[in-house]
Residue, then its C-alpha position, 0 to 999 in steps of 0.5 A: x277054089x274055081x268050083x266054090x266060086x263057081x257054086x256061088x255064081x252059077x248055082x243060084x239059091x237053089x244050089x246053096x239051100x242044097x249044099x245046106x240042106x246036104x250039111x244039116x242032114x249029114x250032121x243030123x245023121x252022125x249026131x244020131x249015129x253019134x259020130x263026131x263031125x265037123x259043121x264046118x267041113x260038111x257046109x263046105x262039103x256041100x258047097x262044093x258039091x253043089x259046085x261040082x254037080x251044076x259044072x257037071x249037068x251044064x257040061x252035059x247039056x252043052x253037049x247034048x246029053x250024050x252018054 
């Protein structure tokens, strides 16, 4: 629930038409492929990984980028 809260506070808009824009194309794909999928459960998807991928890139700039 933290990374959900945190897409929205710390992502900014840029994360959250990236979480949209992950979910239409993702039910754009299965609708072609004629897949059922939830929208719901892709938006949320989204979401969350938008979440996940901006904790991810400040922890490595946080340290430096050291890989």
């Amino acid at each position: 629930m933290l990374v959900v809260a945190y897409a929205f506070c710390g992502a900014g808009l840029i994360g959250l038409f990236g979480a949209l824009a992950g979910a239409i194309a993702w039910n754009a794909i299965t609708w072609w492929g004629g897949i059922p999928s939830s929208s719901s459960h892709a938006l949320i998807g989204g979401i969350i990984g938008a979440g996940i991928a901006k904790a991810t890139a400040l922890m490595f700039a946080r340290e430096g980028a050291k890989v």
